[in-house]
C-alpha positions as CSV (number, residue, x, y, z in Angstrom):
1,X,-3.0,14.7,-4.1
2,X,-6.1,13.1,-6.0
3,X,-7.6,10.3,-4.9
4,X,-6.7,7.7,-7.0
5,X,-9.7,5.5,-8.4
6,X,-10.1,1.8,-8.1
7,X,-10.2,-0.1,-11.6
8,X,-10.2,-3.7,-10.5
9,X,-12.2,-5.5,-13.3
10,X,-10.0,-8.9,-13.2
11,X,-10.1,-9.4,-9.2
12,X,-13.8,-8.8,-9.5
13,X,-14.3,-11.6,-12.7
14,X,-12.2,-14.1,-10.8
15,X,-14.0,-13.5,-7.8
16,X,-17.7,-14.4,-9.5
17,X,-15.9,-17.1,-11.5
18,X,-14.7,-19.0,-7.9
19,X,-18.0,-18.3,-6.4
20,X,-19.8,-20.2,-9.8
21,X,-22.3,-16.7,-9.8
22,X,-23.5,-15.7,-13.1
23,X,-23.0,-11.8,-14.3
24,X,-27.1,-11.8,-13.2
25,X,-26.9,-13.0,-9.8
26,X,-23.7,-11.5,-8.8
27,X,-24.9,-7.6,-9.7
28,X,-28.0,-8.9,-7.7
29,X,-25.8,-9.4,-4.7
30,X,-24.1,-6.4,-4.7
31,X,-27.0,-4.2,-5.3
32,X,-26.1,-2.6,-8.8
33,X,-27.2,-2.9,-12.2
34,X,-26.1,-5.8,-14.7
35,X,-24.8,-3.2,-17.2
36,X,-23.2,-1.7,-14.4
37,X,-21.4,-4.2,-13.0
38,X,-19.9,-5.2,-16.8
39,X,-19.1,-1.8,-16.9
40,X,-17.0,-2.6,-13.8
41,X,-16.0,-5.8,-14.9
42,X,-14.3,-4.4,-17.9
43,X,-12.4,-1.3,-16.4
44,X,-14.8,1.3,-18.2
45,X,-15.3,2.3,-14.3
46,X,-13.8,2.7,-11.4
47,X,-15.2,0.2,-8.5
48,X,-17.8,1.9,-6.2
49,X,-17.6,2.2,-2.7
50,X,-20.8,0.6,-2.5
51,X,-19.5,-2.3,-4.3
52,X,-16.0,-2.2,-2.1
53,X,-18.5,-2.5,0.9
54,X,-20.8,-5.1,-0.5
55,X,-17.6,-7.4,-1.4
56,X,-16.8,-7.3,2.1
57,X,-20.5,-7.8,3.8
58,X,-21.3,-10.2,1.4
59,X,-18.7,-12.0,0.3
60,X,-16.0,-11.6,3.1
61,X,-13.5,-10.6,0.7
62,X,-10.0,-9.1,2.0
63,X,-10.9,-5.9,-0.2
64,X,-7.3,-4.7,-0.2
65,X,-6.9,-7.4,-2.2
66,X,-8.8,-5.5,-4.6
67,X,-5.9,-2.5,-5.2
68,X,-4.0,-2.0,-8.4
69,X,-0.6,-2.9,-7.1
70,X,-0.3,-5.9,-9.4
71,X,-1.6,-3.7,-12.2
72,X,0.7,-0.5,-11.2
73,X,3.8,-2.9,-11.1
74,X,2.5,-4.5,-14.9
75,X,2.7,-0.8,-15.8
76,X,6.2,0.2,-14.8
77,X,7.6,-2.9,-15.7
78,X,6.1,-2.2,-19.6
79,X,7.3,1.1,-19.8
80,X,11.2,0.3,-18.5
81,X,10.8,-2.5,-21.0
82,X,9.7,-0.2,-23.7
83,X,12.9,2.2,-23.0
84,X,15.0,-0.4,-25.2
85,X,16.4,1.1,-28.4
86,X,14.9,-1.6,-30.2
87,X,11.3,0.4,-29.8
88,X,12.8,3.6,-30.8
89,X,10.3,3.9,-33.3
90,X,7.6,5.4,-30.5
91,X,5.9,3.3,-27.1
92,X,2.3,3.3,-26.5
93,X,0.6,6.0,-24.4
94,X,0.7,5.5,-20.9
95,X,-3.1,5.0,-21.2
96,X,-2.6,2.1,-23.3
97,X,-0.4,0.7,-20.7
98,X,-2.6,0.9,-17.9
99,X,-5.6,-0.7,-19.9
100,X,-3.4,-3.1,-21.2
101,X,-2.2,-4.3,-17.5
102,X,-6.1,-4.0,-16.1
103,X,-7.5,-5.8,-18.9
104,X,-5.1,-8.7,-20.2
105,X,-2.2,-8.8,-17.5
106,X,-1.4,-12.6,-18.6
107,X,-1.0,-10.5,-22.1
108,X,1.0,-7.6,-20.2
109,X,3.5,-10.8,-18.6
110,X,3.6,-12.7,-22.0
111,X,4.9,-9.1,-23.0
112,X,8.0,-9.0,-20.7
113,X,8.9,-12.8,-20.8
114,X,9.3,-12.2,-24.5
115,X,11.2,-8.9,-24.0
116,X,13.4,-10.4,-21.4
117,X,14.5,-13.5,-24.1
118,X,14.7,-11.3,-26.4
119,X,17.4,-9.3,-24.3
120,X,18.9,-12.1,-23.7
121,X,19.7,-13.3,-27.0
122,X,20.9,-10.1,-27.7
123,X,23.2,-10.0,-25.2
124,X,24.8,-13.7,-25.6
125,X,25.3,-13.0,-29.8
126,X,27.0,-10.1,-28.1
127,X,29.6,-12.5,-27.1
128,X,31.2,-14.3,-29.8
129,X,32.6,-16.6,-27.7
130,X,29.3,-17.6,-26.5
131,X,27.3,-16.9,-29.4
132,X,28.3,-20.2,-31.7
133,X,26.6,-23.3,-31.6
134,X,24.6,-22.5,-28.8
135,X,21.3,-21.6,-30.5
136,X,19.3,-23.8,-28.9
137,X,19.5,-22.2,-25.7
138,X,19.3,-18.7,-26.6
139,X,15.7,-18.0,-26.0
140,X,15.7,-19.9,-22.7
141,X,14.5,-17.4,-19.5
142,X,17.3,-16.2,-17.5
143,X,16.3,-18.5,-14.2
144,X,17.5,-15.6,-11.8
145,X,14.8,-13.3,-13.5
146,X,12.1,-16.1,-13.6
147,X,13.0,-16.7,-10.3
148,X,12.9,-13.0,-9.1
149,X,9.8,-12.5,-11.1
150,X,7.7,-15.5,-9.6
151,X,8.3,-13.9,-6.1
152,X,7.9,-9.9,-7.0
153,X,4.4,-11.2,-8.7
154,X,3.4,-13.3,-6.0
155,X,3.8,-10.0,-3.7
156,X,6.5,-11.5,-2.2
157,X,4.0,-13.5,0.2
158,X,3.9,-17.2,-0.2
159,X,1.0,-18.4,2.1
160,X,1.5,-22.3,2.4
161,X,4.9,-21.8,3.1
162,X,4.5,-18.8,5.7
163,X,2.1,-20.7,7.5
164,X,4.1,-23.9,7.7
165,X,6.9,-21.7,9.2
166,X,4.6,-20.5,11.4
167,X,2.9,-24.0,12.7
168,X,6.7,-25.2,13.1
169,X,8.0,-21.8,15.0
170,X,5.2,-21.7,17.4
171,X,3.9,-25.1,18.7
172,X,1.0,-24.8,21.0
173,X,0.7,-21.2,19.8
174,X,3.9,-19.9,21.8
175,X,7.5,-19.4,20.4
176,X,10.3,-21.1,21.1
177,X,14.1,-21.1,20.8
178,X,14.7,-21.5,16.7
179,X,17.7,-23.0,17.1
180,X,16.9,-25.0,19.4
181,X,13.8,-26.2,17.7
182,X,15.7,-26.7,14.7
183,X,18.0,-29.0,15.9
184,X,15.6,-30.7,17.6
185,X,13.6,-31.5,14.3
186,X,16.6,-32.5,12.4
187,X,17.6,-34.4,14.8
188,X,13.9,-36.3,14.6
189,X,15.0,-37.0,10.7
190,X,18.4,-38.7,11.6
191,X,20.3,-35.3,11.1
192,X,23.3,-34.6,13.6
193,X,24.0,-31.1,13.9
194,X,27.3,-29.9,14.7
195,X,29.2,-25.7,14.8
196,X,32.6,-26.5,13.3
197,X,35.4,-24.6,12.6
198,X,34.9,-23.3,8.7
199,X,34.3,-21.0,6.2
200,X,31.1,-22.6,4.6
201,X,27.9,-21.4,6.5
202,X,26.2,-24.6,6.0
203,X,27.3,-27.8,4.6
204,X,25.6,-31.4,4.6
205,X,27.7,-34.2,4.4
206,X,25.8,-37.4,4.9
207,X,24.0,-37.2,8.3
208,X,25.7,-34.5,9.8
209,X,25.1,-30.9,9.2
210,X,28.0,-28.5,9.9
211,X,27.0,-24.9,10.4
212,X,30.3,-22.3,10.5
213,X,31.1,-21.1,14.4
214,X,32.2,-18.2,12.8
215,X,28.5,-17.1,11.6
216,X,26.5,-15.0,13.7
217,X,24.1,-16.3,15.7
218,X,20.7,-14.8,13.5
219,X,22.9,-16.7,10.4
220,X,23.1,-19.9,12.2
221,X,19.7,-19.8,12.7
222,X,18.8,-19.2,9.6
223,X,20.9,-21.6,7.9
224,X,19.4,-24.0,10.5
225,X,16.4,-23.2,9.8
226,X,16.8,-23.2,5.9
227,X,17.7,-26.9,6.2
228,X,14.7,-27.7,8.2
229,X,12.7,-26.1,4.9
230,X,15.0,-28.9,2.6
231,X,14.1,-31.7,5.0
232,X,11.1,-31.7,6.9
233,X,9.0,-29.4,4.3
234,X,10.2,-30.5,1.4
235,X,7.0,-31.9,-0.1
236,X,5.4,-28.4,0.5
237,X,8.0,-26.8,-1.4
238,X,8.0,-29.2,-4.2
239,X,4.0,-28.5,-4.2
240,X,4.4,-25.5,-4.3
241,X,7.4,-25.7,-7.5
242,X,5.1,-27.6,-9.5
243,X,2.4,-25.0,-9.6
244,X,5.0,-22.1,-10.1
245,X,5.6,-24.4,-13.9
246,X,9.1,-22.8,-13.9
247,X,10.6,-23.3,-17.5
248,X,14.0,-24.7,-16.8
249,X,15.4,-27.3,-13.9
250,X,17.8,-24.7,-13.5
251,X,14.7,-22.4,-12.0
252,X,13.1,-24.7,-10.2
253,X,16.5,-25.6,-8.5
254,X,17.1,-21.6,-7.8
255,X,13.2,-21.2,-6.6
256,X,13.5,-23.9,-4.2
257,X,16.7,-22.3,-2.2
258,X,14.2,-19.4,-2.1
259,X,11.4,-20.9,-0.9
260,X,13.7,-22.9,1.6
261,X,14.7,-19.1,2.5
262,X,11.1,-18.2,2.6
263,X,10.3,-20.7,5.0
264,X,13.7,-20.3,7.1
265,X,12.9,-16.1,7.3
266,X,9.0,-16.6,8.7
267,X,9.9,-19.4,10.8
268,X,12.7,-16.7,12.6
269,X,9.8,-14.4,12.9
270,X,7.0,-15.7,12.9
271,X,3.6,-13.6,11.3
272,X,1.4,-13.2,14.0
273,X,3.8,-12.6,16.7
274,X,6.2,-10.7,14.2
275,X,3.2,-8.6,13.0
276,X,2.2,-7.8,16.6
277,X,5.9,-7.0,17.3
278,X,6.1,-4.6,14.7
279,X,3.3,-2.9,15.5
280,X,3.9,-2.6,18.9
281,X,7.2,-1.1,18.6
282,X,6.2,1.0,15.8
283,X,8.3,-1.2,13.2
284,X,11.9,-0.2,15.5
285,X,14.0,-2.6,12.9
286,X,16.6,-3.0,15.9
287,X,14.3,-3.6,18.4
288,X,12.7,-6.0,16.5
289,X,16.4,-7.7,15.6
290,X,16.8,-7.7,19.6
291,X,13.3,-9.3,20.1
292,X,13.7,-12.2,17.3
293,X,17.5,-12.9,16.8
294,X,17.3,-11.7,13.8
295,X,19.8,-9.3,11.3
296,X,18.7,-5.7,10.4
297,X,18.6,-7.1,7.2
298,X,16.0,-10.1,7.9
299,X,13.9,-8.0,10.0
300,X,13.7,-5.4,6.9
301,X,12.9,-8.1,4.6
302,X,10.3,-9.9,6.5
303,X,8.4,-7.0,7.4
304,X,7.7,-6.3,3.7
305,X,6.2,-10.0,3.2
306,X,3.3,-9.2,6.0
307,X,0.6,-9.1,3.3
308,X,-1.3,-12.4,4.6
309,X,-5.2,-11.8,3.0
310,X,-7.3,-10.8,5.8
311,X,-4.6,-9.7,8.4
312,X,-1.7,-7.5,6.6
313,X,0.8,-5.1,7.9
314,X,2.0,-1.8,6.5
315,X,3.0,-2.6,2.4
316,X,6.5,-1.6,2.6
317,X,9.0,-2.0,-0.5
318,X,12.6,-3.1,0.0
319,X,15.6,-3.4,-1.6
320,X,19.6,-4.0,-1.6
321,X,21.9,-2.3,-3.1
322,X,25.7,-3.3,-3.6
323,X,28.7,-0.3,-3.9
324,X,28.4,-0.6,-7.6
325,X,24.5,0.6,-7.2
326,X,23.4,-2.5,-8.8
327,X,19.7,-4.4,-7.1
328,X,20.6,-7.8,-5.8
329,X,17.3,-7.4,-4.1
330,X,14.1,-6.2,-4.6
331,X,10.6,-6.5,-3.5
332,X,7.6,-4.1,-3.7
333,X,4.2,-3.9,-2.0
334,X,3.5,-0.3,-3.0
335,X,3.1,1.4,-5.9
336,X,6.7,2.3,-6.3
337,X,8.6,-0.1,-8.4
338,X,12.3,-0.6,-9.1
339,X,14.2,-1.0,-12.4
340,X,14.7,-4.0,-14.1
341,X,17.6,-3.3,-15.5
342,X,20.1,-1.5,-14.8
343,X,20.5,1.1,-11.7
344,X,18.3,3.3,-9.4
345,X,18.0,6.2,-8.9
346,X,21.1,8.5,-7.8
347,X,19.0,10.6,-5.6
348,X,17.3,7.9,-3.9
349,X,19.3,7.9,0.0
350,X,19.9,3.4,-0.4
351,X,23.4,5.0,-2.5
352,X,24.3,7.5,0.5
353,X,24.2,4.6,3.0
354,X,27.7,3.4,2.3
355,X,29.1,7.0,3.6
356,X,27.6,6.4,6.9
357,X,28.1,3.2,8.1
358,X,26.0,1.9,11.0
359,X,23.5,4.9,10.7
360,X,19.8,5.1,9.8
361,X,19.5,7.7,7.1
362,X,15.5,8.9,6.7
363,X,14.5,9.9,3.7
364,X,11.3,12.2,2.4
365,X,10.4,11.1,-1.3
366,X,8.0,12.1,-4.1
367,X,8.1,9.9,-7.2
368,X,6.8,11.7,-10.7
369,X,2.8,10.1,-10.1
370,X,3.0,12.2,-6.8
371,X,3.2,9.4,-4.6
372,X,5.1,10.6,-1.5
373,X,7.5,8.0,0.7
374,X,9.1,7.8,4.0
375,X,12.3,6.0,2.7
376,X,14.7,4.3,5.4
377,X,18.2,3.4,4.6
378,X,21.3,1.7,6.2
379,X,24.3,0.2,5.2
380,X,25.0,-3.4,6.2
381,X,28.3,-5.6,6.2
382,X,28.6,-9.2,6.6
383,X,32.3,-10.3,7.8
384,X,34.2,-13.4,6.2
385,X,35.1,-14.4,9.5
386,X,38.8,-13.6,9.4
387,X,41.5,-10.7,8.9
388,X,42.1,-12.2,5.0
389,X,38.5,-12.8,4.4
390,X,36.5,-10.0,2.1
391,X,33.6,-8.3,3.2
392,X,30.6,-8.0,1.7
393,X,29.0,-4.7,2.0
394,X,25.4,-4.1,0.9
395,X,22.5,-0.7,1.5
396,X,19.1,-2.1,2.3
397,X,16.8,0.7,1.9
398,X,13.1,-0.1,3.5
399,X,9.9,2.5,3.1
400,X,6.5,2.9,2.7
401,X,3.8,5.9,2.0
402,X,3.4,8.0,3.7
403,X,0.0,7.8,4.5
404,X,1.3,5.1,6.6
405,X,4.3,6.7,8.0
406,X,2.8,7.2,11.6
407,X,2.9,3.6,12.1
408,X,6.7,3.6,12.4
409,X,9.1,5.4,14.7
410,X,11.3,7.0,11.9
411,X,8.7,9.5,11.1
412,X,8.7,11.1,14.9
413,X,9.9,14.6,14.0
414,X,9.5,14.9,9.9
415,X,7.8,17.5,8.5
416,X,5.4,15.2,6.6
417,X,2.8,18.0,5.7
418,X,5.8,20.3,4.0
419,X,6.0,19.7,0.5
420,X,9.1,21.3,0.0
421,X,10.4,18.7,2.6
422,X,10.2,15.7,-0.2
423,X,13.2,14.9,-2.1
424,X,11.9,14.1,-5.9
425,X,13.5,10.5,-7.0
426,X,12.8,8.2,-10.0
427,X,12.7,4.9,-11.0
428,X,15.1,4.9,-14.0
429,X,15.9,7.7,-16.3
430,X,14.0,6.5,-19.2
431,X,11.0,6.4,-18.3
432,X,11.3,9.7,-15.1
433,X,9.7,12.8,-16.7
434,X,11.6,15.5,-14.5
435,X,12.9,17.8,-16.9
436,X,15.1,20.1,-14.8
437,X,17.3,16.7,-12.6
438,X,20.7,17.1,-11.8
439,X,21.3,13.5,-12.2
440,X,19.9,12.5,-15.5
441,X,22.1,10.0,-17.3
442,X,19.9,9.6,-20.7
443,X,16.4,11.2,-21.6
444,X,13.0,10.5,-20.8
445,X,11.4,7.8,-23.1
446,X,8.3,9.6,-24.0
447,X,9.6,13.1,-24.1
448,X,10.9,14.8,-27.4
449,X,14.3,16.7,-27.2
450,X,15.6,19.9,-28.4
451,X,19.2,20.8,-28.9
452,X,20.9,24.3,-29.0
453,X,24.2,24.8,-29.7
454,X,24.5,28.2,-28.8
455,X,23.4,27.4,-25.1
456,X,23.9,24.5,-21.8
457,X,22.2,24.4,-19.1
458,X,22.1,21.6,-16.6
459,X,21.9,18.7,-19.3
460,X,23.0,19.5,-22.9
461,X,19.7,19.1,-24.3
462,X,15.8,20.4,-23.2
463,X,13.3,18.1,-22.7
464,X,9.9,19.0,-24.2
């Protein structure tokens, strides 16, 4: 595959703008030209290596913060977005896109907060019964997606909070018991803590915080440790709300169980030692669950917020899948990005986890860009806690490139270097170009059809 060049023209304006350099002395600095360095500033090219090296030497910048991911993740999100019928009348080039997402991505944002209201209204006159008298609301943000979107763009890393968590798991450095150390704080703040007998996983009623007996112990914890977020860090988290400048109380209030989760998650495994962990056990998700008390699915999901500036892990995606195939969770560090709406793709091995439960499934995977994947997948259930109770059952699917894929155990034995070996997977149909897939459900976006009566072949049209 081609090396893919750097276009970072925003990181490298903000950068000069929080040092207070001038276009003059900041070229100076990093040895190049001052026409070449607007050049640079203004995507019309790629960042050098030279200026990559300088940042670094100079500077002290984290240069991966430098990569497009933010940019790549603008893109994907525009184009799904521009799949809606109501732009039938012909997107913008892919080129356009990208520019549009290096140059102006608070433009790009302003884009898909104004196409998700719009879909919105749309889909409330849908319902009559919901459509009258209730105008006013209508081009109100759904808080789940202003929620979800706040985290995916925030690379899923919130640094105050993690380190917080971190501070609070480790005192003097070393780990201790999480539960233990829970209660102990709580305690501190007039909070009794006690395992009863019921169905709700946590429940506060005046002093006294009842955690089910029926929970496993990696969800007592966390609920533990989730009220520890509410009480003890709960000026951080309101800090932290207030510079988010979520649009509705209704956000804010969703946002804050999340950050309470945030901090509940890191504070179970803790970055450095987690990070260390990981490595050391080539990222074995249930040795790591052994090590840390933790679920399959928290160790998944914390190893793909390890992207502290300075001292990140391996940028893995992850998501959850329920039976029906629709995301309840999402969260990419890489360039591969999931739909917004609607579901994944059908080829993608997160939808095969459900036929075998309790087992890893491994998965070689080559999106349309060419970017290649080692894709991990595994069912999980979480019990109601008795024989009438219903079960939850979720996939959790966890990868990364696979220019990284020697980093992790799952990758012993795969034929990495055979091309033939990667199964090709989408993002949505509308905007995958692969003419010839068994699974297509509509056609390509950007792609003109042709119809013929007189023959079928896999789909019952042939995609330019």
């Amino acid at each position: 595959m081609a090396t893919q060049k750097l276009y970072a023209g925003v990181k490298l304006r903000e950068t000069r703008s929080r040092l207070g350099l001038t276009q003059k002395a900041f070229a100076d600095r990093l040895g190049v030209s001052l026409p070449y360095l607007n050049q640079m500033e203004n995507n019309h090219r790629p960042v050098s290596a030279s200026v990559v090296l300088a940042l670094a030497g100079e500077f002290g910048l984290d240069v991966t913060e430098l990569s497009a991911g933010d940019a790549e993740r603008l893109v994907s999100d525009m184009r799904e977005a521009l799949a809606d019928p109501v732009f039938a009348d012909g997107a913008p080039p892919l080129a356009d896109l990208r520019l549009a997402a290096s140059n102006a991505p608070a433009l790009a944002r302003s884009f898909l907060e104004l196409h998700r209201a719009y879909r919105q209204v749309h889909e409330r006159l849908a319902s009559l019964d919901e459509a009258l008298g209730r105008t006013a609301d209508h081009t109100v943000v759904s808080p789940w997606e202003e929620v979800r979107d706040f985290f995916h763009y925030c690379d899923n890393y919130i640094d105050a909070v993690d380190r917080a968590a971190e501070r609070f798991a480790c005192p003097q450095g070393k780990r201790v018991d999480p539960i233990q150390r829970a209660v102990e704080a709580l305690s501190a703040r007039g909070t009794s803590v006690e395992f009863a007998d019921t169905t709700m996983l946590r429940q506060v009623e005046g002093t006294v915080l009842r955690i089910s007996a029926h929970a496993l112990r990696p969800t007592q914890a966390f609920q533990l440790l989730h009220q520890v977020a509410l009480v003890a860090q709960n000026d951080l988290l309101e800090a932290t709300l207030d510079l988010a400048r979520f649009q509705s109380e209704t956000s804010r209030a969703i946002a804050k169980i999340g950050l309470a989760n945030y901090f509940a998650g890191a504070a179970l495994m803790p970055y450095r030692a987690f990070l260390e962990a990981a490595q050391e056990t080539r990222h074995d998700l249930e040795r790591l669950a052994d090590l840390f008390g933790a679920s399959i699915e928290q160790v998944a999901h914390r190893l793909s917020t390890l992207q502290r500036p300075g001292y990140k892990g391996i940028p893995f995606f992850f998501v959850r899948v329920d039976q029906a195939g629709t995301i309840t969770k999402r969260h990419s560090a890489t360039r591969l990005q999931f739909a917004r709406f609607g579901g994944s793709c059908p080829l993608w091995n997160v939808h095969q986890a459900f036929e075998t439960p309790t087992k890893f499934l491994r998965q070689l995977a080559e999106t349309p860009d060419g970017a290649r994947y080692l894709c991990l997948a595994r069912d999980v259930s979480k019990p109601g806690g008795s024989f009438t109770a219903p079960v939850r059952r979720y996939a959790i699917c966890l990868g990364c490139e696979v220019s990284h894929a020697r980093g992790l155990v799952y990758a012993d034995d795969m034929e990495l270097s055979n091309p033939r070996a990667y199964q090709p997977i989408g993002i949505s149909c509308r905007i995958c170009e692969r003419k010839n897939c068994h699974q297509r459900s509509v056609p390509p976006l950007e792609r003109r059809l042709a119809v013929d009566p007189a023959k079928r072949g896999l789909l019952p049209y042939e995609i330019a």
